[in-house]
N, C-alpha and C positions, 0 to 999 in steps of 0.2 A: 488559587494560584493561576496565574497569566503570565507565559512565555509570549513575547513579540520579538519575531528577527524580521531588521530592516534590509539587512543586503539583500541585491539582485547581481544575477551574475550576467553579466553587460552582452555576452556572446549571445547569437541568436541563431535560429535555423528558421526559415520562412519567417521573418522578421516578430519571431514570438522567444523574449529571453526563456532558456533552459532550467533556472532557478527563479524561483518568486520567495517573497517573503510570506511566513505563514504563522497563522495565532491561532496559540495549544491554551486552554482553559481548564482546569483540573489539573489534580495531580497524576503526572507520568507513570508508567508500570514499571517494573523492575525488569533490567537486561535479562534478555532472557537465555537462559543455558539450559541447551538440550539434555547434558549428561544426568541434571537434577531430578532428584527422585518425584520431586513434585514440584510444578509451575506455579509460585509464588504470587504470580497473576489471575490465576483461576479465581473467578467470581469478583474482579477487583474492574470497576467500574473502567472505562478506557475518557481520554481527556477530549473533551472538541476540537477538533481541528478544523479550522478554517485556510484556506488558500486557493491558489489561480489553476485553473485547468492548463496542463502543458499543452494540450492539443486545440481548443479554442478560445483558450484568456478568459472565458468567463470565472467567475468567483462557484466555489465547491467547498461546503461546508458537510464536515460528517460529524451528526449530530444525534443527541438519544432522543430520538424517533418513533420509539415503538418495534423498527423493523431492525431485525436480524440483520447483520452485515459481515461480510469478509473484509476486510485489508490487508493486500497485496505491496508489501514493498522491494522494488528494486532497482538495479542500475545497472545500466547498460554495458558497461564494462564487462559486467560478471560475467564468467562461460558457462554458469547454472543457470542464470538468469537468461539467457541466449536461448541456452537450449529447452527450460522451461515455457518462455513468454507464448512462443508461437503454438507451444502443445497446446497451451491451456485456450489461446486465443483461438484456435481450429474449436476446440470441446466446446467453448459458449459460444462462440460462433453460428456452430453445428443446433448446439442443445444449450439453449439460456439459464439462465436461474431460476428456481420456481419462482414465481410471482410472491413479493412479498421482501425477498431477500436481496438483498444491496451487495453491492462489489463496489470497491476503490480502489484504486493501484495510484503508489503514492513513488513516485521516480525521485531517487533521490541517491546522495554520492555521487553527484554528477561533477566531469572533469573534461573536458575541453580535447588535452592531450591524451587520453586515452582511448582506446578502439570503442569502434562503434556508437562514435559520436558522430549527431546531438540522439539525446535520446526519442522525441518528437518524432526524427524518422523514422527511428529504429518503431517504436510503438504504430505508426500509423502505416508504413512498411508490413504490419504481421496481422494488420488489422483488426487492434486490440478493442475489444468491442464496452468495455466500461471508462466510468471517469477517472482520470488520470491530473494526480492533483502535483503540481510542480512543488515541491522540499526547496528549501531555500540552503546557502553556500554552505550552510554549520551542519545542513541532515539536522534540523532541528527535531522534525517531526518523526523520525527513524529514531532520534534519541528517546522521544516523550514514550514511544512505544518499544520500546525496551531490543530493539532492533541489535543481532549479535554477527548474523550472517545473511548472506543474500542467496536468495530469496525468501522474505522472510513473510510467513501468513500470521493474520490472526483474526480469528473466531470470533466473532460477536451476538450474545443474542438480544431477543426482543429488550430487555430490559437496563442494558448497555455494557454490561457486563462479559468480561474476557469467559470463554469456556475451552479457548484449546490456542495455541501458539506454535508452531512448526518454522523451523527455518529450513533450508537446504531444497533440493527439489522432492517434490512429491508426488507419486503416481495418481494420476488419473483419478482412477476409485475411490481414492484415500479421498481425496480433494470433493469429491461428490458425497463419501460419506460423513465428511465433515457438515457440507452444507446442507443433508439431510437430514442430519444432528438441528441444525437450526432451524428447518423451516417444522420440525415435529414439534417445536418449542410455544 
């Protein structure tokens, strides 16, 4: 299965549009609800996503690889997302990923009229230190991964496969013990 969304959303900040259009391959995860006794995702492969870097236009494909990866979704509106972004961006900032392990943060729910627009600032303002892949007008790519609330993580290991999903914010620790989950993998 191949999702393609053509919209771009015309608004720009440093003359780079805020939305790109983005192509999901495979089939999408199930929304994910924190209250469930078990995450219906777990071990359920995640779809390609291809699209455009918010921060330098290049094309950013997250692909099964071999290497463990996180993805990070959010939008700039949100006040978890706010006060999230810059924690985490100070931690890998500070202390990277162990080598091996990938990070993406995919911006997406982007709106014009809402605060803390365009997101582009806001990310490179907190000095987000991974790729940042622009979501196009529909949040296609928040959809394919089963995106419920913001900030929403999800787990990946070497084999492509979902192993943990978290939405809301997440302490420090948590977030390092996740990723130490994947690079033991």
């Amino acid at each position: 299965m191949a999702i393609v969304a053509q919209r771009n959303d015309t608004s720009t900040a440093g003359n780079a549009p805020q939305t790109q259009a983005v192509t999901l391959t495979g089939a999408g995860l199930p929304s994910y609800d924190s209250t469930a006794a078990t995450d219906p995702a777990l071990g359920t492969a995640i779809p390609t996503l291809s699209g455009t870097s918010l921060l330098t236009g290049a094309p950013v494909t997250v692909a099964n690889d071999g290497k463990p990866k996180v993805l990070l979704f959010v939008a700039h509106w949100c006040p978890h997302c706010q006060r999230e972004v810059p924690l985490l961006a100070g931690d890998l900032n500070k202390t990277p990923l162990p080598a091996g392990v990938e990070m993406y943060t995919i911006s997406t729910g982007v709106n014009a009229s809402a605060p803390n627009y365009p997101p582009s600032r806001w990310l490179t303002g907190v000095k987000w230190p991974t790729p940042v892949i622009a979501d196009d007008t529909s949040s296609s790519a928040a959809q394919a991964f089963g995106l419920s609330a913001y900030p929403y993580f999800v787990f990946v290991d070497a084999q492509n496969h979902v192993v943990a999903r978290s939405s809301g914010e997440m302490p420090l620790a948590e977030f390092r013990s996740h990723v130490a989950a994947l690079q033991a993998e």
